[in-house]
TIPAKE-977339 format. One record per residue (C-alpha): x, y, z; residue number from 1. Coordinates in nm, 3 decimals. Layout:
X_Y_Z_NUM
...
//
This chain:
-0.329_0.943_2.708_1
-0.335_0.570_2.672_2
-0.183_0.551_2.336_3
0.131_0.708_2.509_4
0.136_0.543_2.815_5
0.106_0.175_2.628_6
0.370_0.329_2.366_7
0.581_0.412_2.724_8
0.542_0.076_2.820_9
0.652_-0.120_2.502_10
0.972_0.091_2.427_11
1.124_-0.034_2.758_12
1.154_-0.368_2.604_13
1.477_-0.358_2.429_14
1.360_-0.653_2.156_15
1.066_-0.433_2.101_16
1.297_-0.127_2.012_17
1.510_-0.286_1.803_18
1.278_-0.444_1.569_19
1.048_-0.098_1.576_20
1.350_0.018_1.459_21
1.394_-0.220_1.180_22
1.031_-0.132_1.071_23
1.108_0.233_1.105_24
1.416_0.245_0.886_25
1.258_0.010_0.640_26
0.948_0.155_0.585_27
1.075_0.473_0.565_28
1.324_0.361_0.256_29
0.994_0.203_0.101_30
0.859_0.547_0.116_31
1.173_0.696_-0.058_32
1.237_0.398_-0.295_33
0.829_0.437_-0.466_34
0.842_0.849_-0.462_35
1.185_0.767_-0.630_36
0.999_0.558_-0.906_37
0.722_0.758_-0.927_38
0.892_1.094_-0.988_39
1.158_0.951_-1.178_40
0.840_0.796_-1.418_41
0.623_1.042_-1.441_42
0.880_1.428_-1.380_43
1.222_1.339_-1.531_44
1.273_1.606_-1.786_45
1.442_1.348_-2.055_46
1.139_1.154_-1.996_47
0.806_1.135_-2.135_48
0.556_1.046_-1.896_49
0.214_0.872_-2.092_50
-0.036_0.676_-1.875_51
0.125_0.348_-2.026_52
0.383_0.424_-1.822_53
0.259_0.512_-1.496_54
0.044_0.246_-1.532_55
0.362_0.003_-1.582_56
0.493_0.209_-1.283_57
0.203_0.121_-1.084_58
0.212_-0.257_-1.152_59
0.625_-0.313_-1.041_60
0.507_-0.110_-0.705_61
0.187_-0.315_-0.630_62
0.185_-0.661_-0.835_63
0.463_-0.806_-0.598_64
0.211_-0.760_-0.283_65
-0.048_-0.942_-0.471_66
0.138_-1.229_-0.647_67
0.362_-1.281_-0.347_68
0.173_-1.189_-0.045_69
-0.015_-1.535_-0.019_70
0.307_-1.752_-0.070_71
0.549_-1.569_0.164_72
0.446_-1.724_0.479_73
0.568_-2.086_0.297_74
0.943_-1.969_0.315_75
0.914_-1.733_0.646_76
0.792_-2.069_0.811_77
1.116_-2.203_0.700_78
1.397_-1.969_0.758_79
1.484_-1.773_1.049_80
1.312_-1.444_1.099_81
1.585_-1.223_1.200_82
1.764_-1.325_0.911_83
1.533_-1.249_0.646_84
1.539_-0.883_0.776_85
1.855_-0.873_0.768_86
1.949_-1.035_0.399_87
1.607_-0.900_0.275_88
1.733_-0.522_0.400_89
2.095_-0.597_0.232_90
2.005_-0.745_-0.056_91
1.710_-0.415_-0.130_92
2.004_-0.220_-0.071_93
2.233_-0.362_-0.348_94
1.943_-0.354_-0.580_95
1.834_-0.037_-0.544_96
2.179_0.063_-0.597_97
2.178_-0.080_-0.919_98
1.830_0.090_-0.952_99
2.030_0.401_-0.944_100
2.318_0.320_-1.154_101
2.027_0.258_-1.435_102
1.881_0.599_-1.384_103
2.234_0.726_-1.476_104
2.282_0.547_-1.783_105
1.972_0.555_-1.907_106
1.869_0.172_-2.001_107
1.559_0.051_-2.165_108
1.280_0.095_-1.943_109
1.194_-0.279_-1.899_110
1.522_-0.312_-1.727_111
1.467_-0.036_-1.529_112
1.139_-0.183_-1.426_113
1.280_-0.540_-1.376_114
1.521_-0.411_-1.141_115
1.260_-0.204_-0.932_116
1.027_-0.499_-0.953_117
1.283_-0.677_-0.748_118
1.327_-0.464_-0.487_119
0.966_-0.436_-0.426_120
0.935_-0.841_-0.449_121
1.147_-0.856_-0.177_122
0.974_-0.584_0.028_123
0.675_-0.850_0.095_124
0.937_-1.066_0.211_125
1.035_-0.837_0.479_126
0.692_-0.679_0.560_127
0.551_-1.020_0.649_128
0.837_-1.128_0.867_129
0.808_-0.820_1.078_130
0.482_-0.906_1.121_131
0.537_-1.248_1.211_132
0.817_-1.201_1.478_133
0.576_-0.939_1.659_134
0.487_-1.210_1.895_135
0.821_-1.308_1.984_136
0.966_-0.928_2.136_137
0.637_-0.888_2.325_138
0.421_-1.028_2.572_139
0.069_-1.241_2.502_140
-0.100_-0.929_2.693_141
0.064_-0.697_2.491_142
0.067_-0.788_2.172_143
-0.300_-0.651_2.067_144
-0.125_-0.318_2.192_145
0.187_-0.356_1.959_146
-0.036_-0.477_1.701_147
-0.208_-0.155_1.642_148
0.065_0.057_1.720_149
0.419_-0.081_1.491_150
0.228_-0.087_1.168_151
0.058_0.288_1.235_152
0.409_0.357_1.294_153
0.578_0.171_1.004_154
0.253_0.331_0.779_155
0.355_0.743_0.939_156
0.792_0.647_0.848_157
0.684_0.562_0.493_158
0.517_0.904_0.480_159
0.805_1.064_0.609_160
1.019_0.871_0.380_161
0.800_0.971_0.131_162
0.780_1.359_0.200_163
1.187_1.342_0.201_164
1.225_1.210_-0.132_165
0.953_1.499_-0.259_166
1.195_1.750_-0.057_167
1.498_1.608_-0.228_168
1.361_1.571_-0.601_169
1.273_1.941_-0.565_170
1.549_2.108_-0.414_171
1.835_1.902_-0.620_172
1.783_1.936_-0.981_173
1.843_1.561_-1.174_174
1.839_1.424_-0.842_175
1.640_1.079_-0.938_176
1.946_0.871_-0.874_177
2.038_1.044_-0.563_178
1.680_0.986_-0.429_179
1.675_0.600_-0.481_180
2.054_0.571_-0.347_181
1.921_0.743_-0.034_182
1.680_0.489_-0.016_183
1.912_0.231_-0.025_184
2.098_0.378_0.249_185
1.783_0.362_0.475_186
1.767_-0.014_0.376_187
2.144_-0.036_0.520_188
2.068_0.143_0.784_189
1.790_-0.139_0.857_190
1.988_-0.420_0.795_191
2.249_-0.322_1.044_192
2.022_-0.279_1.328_193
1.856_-0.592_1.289_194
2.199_-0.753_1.400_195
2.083_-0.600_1.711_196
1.838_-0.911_1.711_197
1.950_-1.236_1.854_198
2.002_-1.478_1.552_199
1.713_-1.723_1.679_200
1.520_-1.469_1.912_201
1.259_-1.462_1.611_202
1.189_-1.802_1.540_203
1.057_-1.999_1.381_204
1.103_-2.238_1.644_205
1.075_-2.638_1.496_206
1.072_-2.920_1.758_207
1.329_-3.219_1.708_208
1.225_-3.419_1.401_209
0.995_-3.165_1.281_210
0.992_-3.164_0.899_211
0.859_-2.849_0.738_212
0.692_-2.867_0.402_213
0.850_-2.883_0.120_214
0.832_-2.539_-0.100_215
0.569_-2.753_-0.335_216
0.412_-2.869_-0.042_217
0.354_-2.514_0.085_218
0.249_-2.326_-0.244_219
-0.036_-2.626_-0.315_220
-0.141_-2.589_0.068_221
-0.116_-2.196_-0.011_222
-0.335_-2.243_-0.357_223
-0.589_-2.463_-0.156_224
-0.593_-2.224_0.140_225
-0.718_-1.955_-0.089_226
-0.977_-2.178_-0.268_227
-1.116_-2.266_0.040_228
-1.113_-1.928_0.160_229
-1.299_-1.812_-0.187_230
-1.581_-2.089_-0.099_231
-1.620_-1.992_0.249_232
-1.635_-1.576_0.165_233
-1.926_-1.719_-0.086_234
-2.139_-1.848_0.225_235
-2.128_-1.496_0.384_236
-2.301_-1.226_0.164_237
-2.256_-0.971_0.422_238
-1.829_-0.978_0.344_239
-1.848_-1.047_0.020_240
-2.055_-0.746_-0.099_241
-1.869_-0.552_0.134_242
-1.491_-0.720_-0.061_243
-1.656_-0.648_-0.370_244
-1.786_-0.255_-0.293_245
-1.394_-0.201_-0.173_246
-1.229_-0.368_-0.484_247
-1.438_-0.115_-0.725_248
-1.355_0.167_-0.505_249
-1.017_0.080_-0.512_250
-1.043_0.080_-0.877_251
-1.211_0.430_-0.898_252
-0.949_0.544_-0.704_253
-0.634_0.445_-0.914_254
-0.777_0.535_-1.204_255
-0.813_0.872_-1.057_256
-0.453_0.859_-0.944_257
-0.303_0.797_-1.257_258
-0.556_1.078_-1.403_259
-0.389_1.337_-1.141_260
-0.077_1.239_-1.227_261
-0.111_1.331_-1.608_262
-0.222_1.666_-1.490_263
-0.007_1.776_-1.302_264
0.303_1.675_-1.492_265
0.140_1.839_-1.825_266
-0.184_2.039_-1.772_267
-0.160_2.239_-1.441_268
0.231_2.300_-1.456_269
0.492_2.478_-1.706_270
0.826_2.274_-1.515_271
0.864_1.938_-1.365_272
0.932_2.108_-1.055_273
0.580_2.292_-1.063_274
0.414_1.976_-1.135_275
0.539_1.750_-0.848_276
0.527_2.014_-0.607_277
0.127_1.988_-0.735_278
0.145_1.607_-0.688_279
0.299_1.623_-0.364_280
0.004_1.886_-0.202_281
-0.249_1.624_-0.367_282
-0.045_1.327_-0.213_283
-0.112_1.537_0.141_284
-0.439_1.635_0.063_285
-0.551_1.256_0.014_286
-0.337_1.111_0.279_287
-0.556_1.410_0.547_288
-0.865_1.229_0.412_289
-0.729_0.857_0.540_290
-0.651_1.003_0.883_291
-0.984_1.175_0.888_292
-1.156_0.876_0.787_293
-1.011_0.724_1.087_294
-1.140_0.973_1.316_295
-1.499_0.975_1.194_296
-1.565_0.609_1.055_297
-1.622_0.476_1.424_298
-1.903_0.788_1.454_299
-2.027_0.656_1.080_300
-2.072_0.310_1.137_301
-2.238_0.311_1.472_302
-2.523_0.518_1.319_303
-2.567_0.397_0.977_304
-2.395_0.014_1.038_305
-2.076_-0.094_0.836_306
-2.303_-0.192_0.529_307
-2.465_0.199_0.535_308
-2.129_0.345_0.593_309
-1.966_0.194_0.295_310
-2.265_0.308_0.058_311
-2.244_0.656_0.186_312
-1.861_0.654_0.133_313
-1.965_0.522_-0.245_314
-2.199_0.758_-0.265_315
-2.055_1.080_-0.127_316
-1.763_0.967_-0.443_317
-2.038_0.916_-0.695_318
-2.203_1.255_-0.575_319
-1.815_1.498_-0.532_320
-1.631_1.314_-0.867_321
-1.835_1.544_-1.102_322
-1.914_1.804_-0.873_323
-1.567_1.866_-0.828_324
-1.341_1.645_-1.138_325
-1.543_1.812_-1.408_326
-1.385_2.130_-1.348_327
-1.040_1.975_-1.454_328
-0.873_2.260_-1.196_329
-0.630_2.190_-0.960_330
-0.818_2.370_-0.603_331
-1.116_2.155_-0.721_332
-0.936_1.843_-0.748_333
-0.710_1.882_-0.452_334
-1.052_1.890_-0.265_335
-1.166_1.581_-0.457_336
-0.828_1.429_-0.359_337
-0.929_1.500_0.031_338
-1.282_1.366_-0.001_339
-1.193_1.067_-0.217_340
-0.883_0.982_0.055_341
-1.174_1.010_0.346_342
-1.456_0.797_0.108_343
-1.192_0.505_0.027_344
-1.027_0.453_0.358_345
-1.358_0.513_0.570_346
-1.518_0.207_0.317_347
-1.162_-0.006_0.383_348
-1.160_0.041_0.751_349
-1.573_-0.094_0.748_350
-1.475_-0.367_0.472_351
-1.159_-0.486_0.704_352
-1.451_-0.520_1.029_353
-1.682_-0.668_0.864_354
-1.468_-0.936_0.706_355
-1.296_-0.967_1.080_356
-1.653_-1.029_1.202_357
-1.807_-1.246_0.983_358
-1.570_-1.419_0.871_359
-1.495_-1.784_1.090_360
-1.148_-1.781_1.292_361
-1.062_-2.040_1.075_362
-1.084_-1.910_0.737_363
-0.968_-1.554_0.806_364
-0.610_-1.576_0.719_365
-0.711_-1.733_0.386_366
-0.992_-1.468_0.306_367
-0.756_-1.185_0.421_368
-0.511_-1.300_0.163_369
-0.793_-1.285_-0.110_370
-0.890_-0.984_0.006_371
-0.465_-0.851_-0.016_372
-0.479_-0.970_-0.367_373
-0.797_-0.828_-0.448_374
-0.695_-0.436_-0.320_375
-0.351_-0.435_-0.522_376
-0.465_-0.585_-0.827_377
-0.748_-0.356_-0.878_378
-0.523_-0.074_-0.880_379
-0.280_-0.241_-1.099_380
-0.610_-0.283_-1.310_381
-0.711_0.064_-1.288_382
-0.407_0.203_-1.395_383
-0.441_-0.065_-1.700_384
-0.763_0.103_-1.790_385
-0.645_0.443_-1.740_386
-0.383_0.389_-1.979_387
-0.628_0.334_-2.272_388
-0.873_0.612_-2.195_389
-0.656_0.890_-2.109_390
-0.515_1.191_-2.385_391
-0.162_1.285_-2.320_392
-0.268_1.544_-2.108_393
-0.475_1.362_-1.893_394
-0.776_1.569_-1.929_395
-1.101_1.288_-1.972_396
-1.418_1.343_-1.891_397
-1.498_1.027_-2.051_398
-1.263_0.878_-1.748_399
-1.446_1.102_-1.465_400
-1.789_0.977_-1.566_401
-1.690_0.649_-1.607_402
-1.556_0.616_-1.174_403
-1.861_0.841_-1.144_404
-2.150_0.576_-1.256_405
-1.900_0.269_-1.088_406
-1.921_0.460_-0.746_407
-2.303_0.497_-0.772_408
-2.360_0.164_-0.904_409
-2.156_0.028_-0.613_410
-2.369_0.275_-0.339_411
-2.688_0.119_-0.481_412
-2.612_-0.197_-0.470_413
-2.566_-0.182_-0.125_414
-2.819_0.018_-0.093_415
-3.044_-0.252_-0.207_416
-2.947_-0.472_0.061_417
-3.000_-0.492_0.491_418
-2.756_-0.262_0.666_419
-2.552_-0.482_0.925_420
//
């Protein structure tokens, strides 16, 4: 297979390896660390999960991407690469130590969440500078190669690390603390073998007398990047209905998130156990329908066009919510979870082409950052809204109807307009 024969050809670069491996180890801990916060949040018997909660859960995990994202390439432009993997990794290790030490003794939940906020702050941090140094372990005709293949791979170790927290939760009983300090060992772990990097190997690279911006400098240019970006997306219909159509879905879908969490810590289940052993076959049902969406959005969009692809997603979601929600059952929703995994990342992977399309070379970067901010925030925002609507039990069919008419007012929208 190609895949495997271009994946053959990149590990015998040793650079390559070693910062795969970085990726690897830290991805995976990102995996553990957020199932960490999530169970501990939602399934810790001396806790009382409410939607306020997970929605407060929900903002430390996501917020950082969105508030940080734009501004990280100002300081990554200014320090060396190899060592913000390798502080970054040490320094989410200490913290999510001291996450764990405040499981134990049981502190007020905003310093809980202050100290998980700053391990996922520093997660952009890192994330960006892998993603940066890419170019430097590979060659020019490789890199579209490496490109597709380190993040799939970084994406599949945070599902691992993911699934190994679930395993751990459930087979240790008042294991929350355990599970985030075995996140911070995979942090360690990362840290170490980035010292397998040349200290400069990385860059950035700055001639003699170059003078980088000043951090002002950088977050105006930053703030004006995005402005510009804003103006540009505004000139090209086609990618900003598509940006719009992906932020509601996004919506819909973590509202319906925090909804299935509610259930299955207090409607569908009689233990914590039974409850995130629920969450975690609805995690894998969901995460089936993003790989499937993979397989069959190339076969959607070449017969119905990006623009027809995404309203079928939006409408398929408008069509199975109530079909399958109203029935406030856990087969039903586990199905819903599949099909709503499949509609969301088949409309993503159209929205990401046809902003890569129609967007000019030159604004990209800037309109991909909007479009970063957009995605996380409108979960955060779901979540929000959740929050208000939702009974203790997490039972709402005010909630279901609600996604329902924004998924069918998004499909005929675009329905209104030219496929492309």
């Amino acid at each position: 297979m190609p895949v495997v024969r271009d994946l053959r050809v990149l590990l015998r670069l040793r650079d390559f390896r070693n910062l795969l491996a970085v990726r690897l180890l830290s991805q995976a801990a990102d995996g553990v660390y957020q199932v960490s916060l999530a169970t501990y949040v939602v399934f810790s018997p001396e806790k009382q999960a409410t939607p306020a909660g997970i929605a407060s859960a929900m903002a430390v995990l996501l917020l950082p991407y969105s508030a940080i994202g734009p501004f990280a390439g100002v300081l990554l432009d200014r320090w060396r690469r190899r060592q913000v993997l390798l502080y970054g990794n040490l320094l989410r290790a200490l913290l999510a130590c001291a996450t764990g030490v405040l499981i134990v003794v049981h502190v007020p939940d905003w310093l809980f969440y202050a100290s998980a906020l700053s391990v996922t702050a520093v997660n952009r941090f890192v994330l960006a500078g892998l993603a940066a140094s890419l170019p430097r372990v590979v060659a020019a005709d490789q890199l579209v190669t490496a490109n597709a293949l380190s993040p799939t791979a970084g994406t599949l170790a945070a599902t691992a690390g993911g699934g190994l927290a679930f395993l751990v939760r459930l087979t240790a009983a008042g294991s929350d603390a355990l599970v985030v300090l075995l996140g911070a060992a995979l942090y360690l772990c990362a840290a170490l073998v980035s010292l397998r990097l040349a200290a400069g190997l990385l860059g950035p690279d700055h001639p003699p007398g170059h003078r980088p911006p000043s951090l002002a400098e950088g977050v105006v240019v930053t703030v004006r990047g995005m402005v510009e970006g804003l103006r540009h997306l505004s000139e090209r219909r086609e990618a900003a209905h598509a940006l719009a159509a992906m932020t509601v879905m996004r919506f819909c879908y973590g509202a319906l998130t925090v909804m299935l969490l509610m259930l299955c810590r207090y409607a569908w289940s009689e233990s914590e156990e039974e409850g995130l052993a629920l969450l975690g076959l609805a995690v894998g049902a969901s995460g089936a329908g993003f790989l499937m969406a993979a397989a069959v959005t190339p076969w959607g969009v070449q017969r119905l066009g990006t623009r027809g692809w995404i309203t079928a997603c939006a409408a398929g979601a408008a069509v199975l919510v109530p079909a399958l929600g109203l029935f406030l059952a856990p087969g039903p929703m586990l199905v819903a979870a599949f099909a709503l995994g499949l509609a969301t990342q088949g409309a993503k992977i159209s929205t990401d082409t046809v902003v890569q399309f129609r967007i000019d070379d030159d604004y990209r970067g800037r309109v991909f950052s909007v479009y970063d901010v957009l995605f996380n925030a409108s979960f955060v925002a779901a979540a929000a809204v959740a929050a208000l609507m939702l009974p203790p039990d997490g039972r709402s069919v005010a909630l279901l109807l609600s996604v329902t008419a924004l998924y069918a007012a998004t499909a005929a929208v675009l329905g209104k307009r030219p496929r492309g």
